[in-house]
Structures are given as structure tokens and as C-alpha cells.
N, C-alpha and C positions, 0 to 999 in steps of 0.2 A: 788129139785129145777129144774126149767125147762128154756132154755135158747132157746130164739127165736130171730133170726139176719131180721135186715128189711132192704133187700138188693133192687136193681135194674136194669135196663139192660141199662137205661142213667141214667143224672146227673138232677136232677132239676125232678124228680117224683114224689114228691107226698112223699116219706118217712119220713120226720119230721110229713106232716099233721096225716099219717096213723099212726105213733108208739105215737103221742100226744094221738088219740081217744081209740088207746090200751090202754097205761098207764092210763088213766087216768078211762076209762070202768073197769078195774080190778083192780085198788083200790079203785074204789065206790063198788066194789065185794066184796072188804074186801081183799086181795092178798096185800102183801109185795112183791112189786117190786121196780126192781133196772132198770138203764139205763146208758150203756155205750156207749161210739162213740170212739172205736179205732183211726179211722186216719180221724181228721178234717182238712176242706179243705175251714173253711172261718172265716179264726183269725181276731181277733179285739183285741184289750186292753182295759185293766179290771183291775184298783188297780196296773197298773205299769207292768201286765203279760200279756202274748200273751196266749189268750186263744179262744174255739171253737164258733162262732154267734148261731152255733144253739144247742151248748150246754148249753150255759148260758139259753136260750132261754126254753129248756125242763127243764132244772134244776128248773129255777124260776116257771113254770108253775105244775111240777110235784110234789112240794116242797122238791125238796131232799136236803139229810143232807150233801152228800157228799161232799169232794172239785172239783171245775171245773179239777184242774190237776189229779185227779181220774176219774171222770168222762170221760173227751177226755185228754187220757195221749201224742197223739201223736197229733202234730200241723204242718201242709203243709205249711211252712213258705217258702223262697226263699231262707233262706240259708239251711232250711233240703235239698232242691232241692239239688242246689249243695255241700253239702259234701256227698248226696246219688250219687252220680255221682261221684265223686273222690273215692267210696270205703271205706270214713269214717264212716259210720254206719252199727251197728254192733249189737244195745242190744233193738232194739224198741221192738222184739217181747214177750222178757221178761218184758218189762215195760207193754207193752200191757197186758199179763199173770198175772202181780202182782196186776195190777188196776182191770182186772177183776174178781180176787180172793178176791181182796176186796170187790168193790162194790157186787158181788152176795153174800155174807156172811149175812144169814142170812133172803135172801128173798126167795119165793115162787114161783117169775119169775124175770126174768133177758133181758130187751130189747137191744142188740146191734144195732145201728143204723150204718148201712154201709154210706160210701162217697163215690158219683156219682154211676158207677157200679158198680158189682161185680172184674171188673179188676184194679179198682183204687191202687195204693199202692204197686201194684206187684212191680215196681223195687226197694222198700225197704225191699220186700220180707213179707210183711204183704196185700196181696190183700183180701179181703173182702171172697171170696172162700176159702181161704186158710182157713184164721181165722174160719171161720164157721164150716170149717172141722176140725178144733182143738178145736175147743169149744163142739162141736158134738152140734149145734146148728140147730134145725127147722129153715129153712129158706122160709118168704116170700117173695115173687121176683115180684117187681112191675114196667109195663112198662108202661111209661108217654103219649104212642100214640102217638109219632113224624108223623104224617098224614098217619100215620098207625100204627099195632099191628108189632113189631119187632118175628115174626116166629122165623126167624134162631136163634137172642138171647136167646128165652127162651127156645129154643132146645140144643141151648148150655149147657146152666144153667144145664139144666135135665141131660147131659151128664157128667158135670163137679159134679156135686152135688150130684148125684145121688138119694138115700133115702134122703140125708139131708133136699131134695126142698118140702116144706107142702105143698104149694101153689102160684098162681098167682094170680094179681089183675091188669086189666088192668083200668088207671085213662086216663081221660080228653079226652073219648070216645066223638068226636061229634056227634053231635046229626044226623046229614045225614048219617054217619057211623054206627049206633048205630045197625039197623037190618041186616048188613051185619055181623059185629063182632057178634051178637049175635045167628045166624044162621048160618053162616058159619065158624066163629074163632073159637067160642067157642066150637064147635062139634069138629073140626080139632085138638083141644090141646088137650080135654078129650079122643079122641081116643087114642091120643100118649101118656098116661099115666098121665095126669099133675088136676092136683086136679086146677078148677076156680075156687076161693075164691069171686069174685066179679069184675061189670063192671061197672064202676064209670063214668058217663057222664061230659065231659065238664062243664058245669055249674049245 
């Protein structure tokens, strides 16, 4: 079973689009995949439960079998906020662990969908780096182009992640941009060791 985390260097990148065209490419392939989202960061209610927007969101589209509270076992609500702040929690990373023993049971790949970047969650002590380093998950690390390619982030990444990093994908390249990132980013990262997966334009 092979477990690939679809992480990012901000919040709002492009990772639900990218892990939808995954899941859904590998099982028109015939692959038994699972989808997990550790720590969701945009609860709604659903049947009376607080649960993840864009879990329910992959779940309905991917048709999985699971439950939404398997699927994103951890919810960024305002009161995890503050009892993570007073020292009250304590056990997310085994819930994380037990959801994702579940849902991978039995599949061929396994997609974790990170929330915002890779630093999200650290002060629950579940940041999206961690996890991925406990899961010994491939990770792609996708930057959304904030009116440029974030260098130092994905340098970070590289350092923090080390082997774990498969790849980068830089999305919502404009289009005036496009032959600088492509002639100059792009040579600049594959020098420094980092595998470009793809440069995904603005529109």
C-alpha cells in the first residue's frame, strides 16, 4: 500500500482540486484508494455533527464508504482552539493513527490531504510534516503562486522532509509569469534537487 500526503507551502492551493483529479485518475485505473484529511480546517454541520467542507466534499465525489468522522477524524473548531491552548489535548495523534489504519485497510493507495501548509496543526503537535513523516508518506508540495513562486518555502520543505518530498507543483502560474517560472524557477529548483511535477497556469 502506498501512502501519498498532498501537502502545501499556503492555504487555499489548489489541494482538494489536485488530490480530486488523483483519486479519481487511479480508480478509473482500477486502484483501491482510500482518502484521509487529518486536521480539517473548515467544519460545517452535517446530521447534527461538525464535520470537514471538504471532506464531505471528496467523500461524495470519490464515493467512499467511509464515515466522514474516519475520514477527517480531527475538526479546527474554536473550542479544539482553545483547549489546545490550555494544555487540554492530548490523544489527536492516535485518533489520527487509528483513522488512518482504518481507512488504508485494504487499499492500493492511500491520499492524505494536508490543511493549509505544511505547518498547520503544529501547536496540536499533528502539523502536516510531522504526520507525513510518521506515515512515511510521499509527499507532493504544491505552491498556489502568491504573485510569485514561494523559493524559500519549498526549500524549507526539502529540508524539513527530506526524501519524503516526491515532488512540486506550482498552480495559478499567470500567464505574464509563466516564461520566467519556466526558465528560470524551474531550472533553479531541479538544480537544488526537487523533482517539478508540473506548472499549472492561472486559468
Amino acid at each position: 500500500m502506498q501512502t501519498l500526503f498532498i501537502g502545501s507551502t499556503a492555504g487555499n492551493s489548489g489541494k482538494t482540486m489536485i488530490t480530486l483529479g488523483l483519486g479519481l485518475t487511479l480508480k478509473q485505473c482500477g486502484y483501491r484508494v482510500g482518502y484521509l484529511k487529518p486536521l480539517g480546517k473548515l467544519p460545517i454541520t452535517v446530521d447534527g455533527k461538525v464535520v470537514d467542507a471538504d471532506a464531505q466534499f471528496l467523500k461524495d465525489i470519490l464515493q467512499l464508504a467511509e464515515p466522514l468522522e474516519q475520514i477527517c477524524p480531527v475538526v479546527l473548531t474554536q473550542d479544539l482552539v482553545a483547549r489546545g491552548l490550555r494544555g487540554e489535548v492530548s490523544d489527536l495523534r492516535s485518533k489520527i493513527q487509528q483513522a488512518y489504519e482504518a481507512i488504508s485497510a485494504g487499499k492500493d493507495i492511500t491520499l492524505i490531504g494536508g490543511a493549509g501548509s505544511l505547518t498547520d496543526g503544529a501547536f496540536l503537535g499533528i502539523s502536516g510534516a510531522r504526520l507525513a513523516k510518521e506515515f512515511r508518506a510521499s509527499v507532493l508540495l504544491i505552491d498556489p503562486y502568491l504573485n510569485e513562486v514561494c523559493l524559500d518555502c519549498i526549500l524549507t520543505a526539502k529540508e524539513v522532509l527530506g526524501d519524503h518530498l516526491m515532488g512540486v507543483v506550482l498552480n495559478r502560474v499567470t500567464p505574464q509569469s509563466l516564461p520566467e517560472v519556466e526558465q528560470m524557477v524551474v531550472p533553479f529548483l531541479v538544480a537544488k534537487g526537487i523533482e517539478m511535477l508540473g506548472v499549472l497556469p492561472l486559468d
